[in-house]
Backbone bond lengths (Angstrom), bond angles and torsions (degrees), N, CA, C in turn:
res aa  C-N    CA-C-N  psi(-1)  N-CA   C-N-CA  omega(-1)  CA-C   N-CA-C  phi
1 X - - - 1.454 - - 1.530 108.68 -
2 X 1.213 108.08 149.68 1.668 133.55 -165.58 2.338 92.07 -68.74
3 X 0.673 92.45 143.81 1.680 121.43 167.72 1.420 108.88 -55.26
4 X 1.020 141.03 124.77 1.927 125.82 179.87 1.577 106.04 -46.68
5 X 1.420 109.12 -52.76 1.486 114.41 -163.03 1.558 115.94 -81.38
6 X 1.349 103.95 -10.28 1.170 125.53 169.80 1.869 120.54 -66.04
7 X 1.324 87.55 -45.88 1.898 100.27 -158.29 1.375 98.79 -89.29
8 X 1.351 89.26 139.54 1.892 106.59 -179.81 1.313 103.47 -27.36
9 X 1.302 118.60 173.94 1.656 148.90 -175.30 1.252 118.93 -123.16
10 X 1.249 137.43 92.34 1.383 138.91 173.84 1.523 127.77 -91.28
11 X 1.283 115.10 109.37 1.105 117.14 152.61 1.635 129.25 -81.90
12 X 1.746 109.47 118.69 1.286 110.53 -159.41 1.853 103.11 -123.60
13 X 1.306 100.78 121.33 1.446 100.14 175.00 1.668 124.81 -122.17
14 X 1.312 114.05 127.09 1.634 125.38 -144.42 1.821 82.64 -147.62
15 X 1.184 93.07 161.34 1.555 134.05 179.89 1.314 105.83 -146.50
16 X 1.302 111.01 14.38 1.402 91.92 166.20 1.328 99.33 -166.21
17 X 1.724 105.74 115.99 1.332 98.58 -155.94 1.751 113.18 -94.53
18 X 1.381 101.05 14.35 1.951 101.11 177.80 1.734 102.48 -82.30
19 X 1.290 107.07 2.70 1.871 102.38 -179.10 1.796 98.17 -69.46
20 X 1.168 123.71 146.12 1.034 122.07 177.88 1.486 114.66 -103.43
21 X 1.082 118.00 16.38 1.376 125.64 174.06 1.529 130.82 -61.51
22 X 1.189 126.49 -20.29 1.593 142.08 151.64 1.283 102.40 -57.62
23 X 1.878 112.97 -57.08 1.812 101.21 -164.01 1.475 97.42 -76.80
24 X 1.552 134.74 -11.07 1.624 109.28 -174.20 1.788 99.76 -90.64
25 X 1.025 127.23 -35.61 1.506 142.54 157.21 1.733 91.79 -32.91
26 X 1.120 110.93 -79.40 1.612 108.12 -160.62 2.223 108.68 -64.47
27 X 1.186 98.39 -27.33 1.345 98.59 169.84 1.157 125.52 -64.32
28 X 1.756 115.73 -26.72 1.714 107.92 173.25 1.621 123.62 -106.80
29 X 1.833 94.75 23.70 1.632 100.10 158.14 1.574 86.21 118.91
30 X 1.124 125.05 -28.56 1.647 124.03 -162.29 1.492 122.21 -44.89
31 X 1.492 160.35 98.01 1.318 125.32 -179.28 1.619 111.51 -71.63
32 X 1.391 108.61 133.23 1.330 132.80 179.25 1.776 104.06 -110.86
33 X 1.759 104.37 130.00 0.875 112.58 143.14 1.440 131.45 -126.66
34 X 1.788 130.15 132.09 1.269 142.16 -151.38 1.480 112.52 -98.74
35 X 1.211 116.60 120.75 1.366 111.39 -179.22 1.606 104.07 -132.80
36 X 1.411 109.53 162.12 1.642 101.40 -173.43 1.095 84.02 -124.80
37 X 1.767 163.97 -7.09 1.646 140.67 166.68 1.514 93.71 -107.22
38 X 1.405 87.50 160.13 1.595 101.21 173.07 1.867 94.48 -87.24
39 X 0.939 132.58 19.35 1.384 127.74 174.99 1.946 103.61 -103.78
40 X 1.240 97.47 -42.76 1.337 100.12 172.07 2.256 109.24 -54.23
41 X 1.209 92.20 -57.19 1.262 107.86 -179.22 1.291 129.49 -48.69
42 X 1.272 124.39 -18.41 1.295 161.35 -162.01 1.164 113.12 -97.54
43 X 1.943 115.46 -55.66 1.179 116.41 -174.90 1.552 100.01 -96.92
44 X 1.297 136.71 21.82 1.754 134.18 -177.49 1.745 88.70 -108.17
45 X 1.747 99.67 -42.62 1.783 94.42 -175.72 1.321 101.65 -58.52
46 X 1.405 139.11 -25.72 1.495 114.53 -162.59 1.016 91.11 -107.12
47 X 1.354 170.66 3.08 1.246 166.74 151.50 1.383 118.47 -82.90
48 X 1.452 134.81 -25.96 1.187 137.36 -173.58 1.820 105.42 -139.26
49 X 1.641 98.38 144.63 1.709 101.23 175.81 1.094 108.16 -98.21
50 X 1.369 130.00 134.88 1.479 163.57 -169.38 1.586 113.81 -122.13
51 X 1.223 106.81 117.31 1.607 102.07 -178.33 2.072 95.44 -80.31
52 X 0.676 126.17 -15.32 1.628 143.20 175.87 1.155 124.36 -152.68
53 X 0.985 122.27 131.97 1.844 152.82 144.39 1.240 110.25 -68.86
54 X 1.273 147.73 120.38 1.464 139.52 -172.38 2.053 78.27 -143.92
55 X 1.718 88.38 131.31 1.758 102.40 -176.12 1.570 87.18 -119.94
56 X 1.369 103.83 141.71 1.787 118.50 147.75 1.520 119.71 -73.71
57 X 0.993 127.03 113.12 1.279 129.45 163.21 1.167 115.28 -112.82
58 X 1.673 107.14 117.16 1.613 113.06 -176.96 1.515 97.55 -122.41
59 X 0.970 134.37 -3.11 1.484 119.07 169.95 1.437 114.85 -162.96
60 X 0.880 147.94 -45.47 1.856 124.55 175.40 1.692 81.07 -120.00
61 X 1.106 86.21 159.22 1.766 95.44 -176.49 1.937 105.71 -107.93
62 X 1.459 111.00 -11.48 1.577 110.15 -174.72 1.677 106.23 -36.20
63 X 1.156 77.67 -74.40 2.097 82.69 -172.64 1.545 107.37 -32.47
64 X 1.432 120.55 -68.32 1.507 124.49 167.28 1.730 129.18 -20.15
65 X 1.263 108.18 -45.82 1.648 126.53 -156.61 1.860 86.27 -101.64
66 X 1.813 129.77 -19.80 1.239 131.52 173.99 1.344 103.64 -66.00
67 X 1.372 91.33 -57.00 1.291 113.60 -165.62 1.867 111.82 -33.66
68 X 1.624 74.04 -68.61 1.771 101.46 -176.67 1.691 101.21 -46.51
69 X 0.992 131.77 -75.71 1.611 130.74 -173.79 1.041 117.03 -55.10
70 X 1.688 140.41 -7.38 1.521 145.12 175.30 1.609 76.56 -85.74
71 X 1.391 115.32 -63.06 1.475 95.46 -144.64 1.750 106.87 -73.71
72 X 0.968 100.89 1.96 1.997 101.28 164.39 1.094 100.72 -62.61
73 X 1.437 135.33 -47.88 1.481 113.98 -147.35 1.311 91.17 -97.77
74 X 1.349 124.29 -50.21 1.673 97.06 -179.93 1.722 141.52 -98.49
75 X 1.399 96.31 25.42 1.767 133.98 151.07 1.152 145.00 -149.78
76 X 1.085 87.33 41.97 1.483 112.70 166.85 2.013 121.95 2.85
77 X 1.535 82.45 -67.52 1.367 102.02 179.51 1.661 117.79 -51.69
78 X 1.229 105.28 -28.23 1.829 104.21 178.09 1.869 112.37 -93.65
79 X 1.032 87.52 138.43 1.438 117.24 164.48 1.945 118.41 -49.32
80 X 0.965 140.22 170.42 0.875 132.68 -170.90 1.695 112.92 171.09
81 X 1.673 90.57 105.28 1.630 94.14 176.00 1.342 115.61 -135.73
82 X 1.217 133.12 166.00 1.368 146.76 170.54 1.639 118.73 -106.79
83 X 1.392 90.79 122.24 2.001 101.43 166.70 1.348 84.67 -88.63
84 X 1.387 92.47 145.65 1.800 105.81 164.55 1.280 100.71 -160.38
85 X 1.679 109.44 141.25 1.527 126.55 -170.83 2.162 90.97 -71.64
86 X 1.370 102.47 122.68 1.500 123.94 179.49 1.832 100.32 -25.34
87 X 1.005 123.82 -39.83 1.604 111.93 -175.24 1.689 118.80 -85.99
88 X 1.751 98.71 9.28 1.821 84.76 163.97 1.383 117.00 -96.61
89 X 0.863 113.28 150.29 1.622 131.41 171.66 1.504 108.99 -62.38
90 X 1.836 141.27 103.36 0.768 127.00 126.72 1.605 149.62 -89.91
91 X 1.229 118.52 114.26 1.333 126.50 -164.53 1.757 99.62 -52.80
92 X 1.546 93.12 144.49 2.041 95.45 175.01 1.778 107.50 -72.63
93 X 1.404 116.81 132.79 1.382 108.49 179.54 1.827 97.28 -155.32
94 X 1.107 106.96 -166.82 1.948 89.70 178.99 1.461 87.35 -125.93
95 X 1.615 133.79 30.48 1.404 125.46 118.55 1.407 119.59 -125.17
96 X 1.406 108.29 145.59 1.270 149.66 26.93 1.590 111.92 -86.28
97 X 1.202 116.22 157.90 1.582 123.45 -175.81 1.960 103.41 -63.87
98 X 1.391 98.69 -40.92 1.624 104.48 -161.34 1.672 105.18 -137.46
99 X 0.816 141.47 162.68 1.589 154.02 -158.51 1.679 85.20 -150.96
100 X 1.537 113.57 118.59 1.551 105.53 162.79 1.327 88.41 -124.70
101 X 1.585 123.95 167.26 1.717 131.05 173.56 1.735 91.90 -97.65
102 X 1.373 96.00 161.50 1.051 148.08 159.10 2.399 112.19 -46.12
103 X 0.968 78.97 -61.66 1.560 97.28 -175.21 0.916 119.62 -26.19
104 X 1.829 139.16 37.61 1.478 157.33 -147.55 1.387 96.09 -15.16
105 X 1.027 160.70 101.77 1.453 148.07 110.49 1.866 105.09 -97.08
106 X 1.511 85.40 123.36 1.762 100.58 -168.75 1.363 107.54 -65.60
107 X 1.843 123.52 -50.57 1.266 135.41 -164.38 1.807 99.80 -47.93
108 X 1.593 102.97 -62.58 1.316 133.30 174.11 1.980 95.31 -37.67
109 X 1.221 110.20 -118.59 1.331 111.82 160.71 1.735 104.75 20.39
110 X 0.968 114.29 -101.55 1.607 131.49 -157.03 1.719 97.24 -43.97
111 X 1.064 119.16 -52.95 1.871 133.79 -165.96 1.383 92.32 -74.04
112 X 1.626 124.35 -25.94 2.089 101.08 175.37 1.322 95.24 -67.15
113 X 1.599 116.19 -45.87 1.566 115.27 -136.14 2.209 91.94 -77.99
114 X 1.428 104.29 -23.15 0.972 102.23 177.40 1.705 136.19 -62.03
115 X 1.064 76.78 -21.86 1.900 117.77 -158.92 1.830 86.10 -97.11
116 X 1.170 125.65 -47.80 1.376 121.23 175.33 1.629 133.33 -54.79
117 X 1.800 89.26 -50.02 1.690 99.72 179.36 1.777 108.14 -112.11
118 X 1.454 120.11 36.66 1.199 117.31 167.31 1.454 106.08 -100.85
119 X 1.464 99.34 138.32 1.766 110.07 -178.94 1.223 126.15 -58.48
């Protein structure tokens, strides 16, 4: 297992905090931080580096896809994807970096996010 100071940095944004996606993130060494507004999220991206931003999208994705293109310009350096439960609509754009589903499989799950913030 990865070093604390070592292992990627997650910024994780949920509205709903029974998803267990922080504790399987934090179980394979990851540091996760949890926020429930995209206002919170916003002001951690400009203050702190994140090798990823990972957003929940459970129903219109606007705020999400805002989200995602503010935080290009002023962090460039992070990645930025959306889980979204299979029935939202994301429009094609060159943000978000990655589209993962919803469809809880952990093994699955862990190997995108792995596959995302590996060098």
């Amino acid at each position: 297992m990865k070093q604390k100071n070592d292992s990627p940095k997650i910024l994780l944004f949920t509205r709903q905090p029974e998803l267990m996606h922080g504790e399987l993130l934090r179980s394979q060494g990851f540091q996760v931080d949890v926020v429930r507004t995209l206002a919170e999220a916003s002001s951690l991206i400009q203050s702190r580096r994140y090798q990823l931003a990972l957003l929940t999208v459970n129903e219109n994705s606007k705020d999400a896809l805002e989200f995602c293109e503010e935080s290009k310009k002023t962090a460039p350096q992070t990645l930025v994807a959306l889980l979204r439960s299979g029935r939202v609509h994301i429009p094609k754009s060159e943000c978000p970096d990655d589209v993962l589903e919803t469809d809880f499989n952990p093994a699955k799950f862990i190997r995108q996010v792995n596959d995302l913030v590996a060098p």
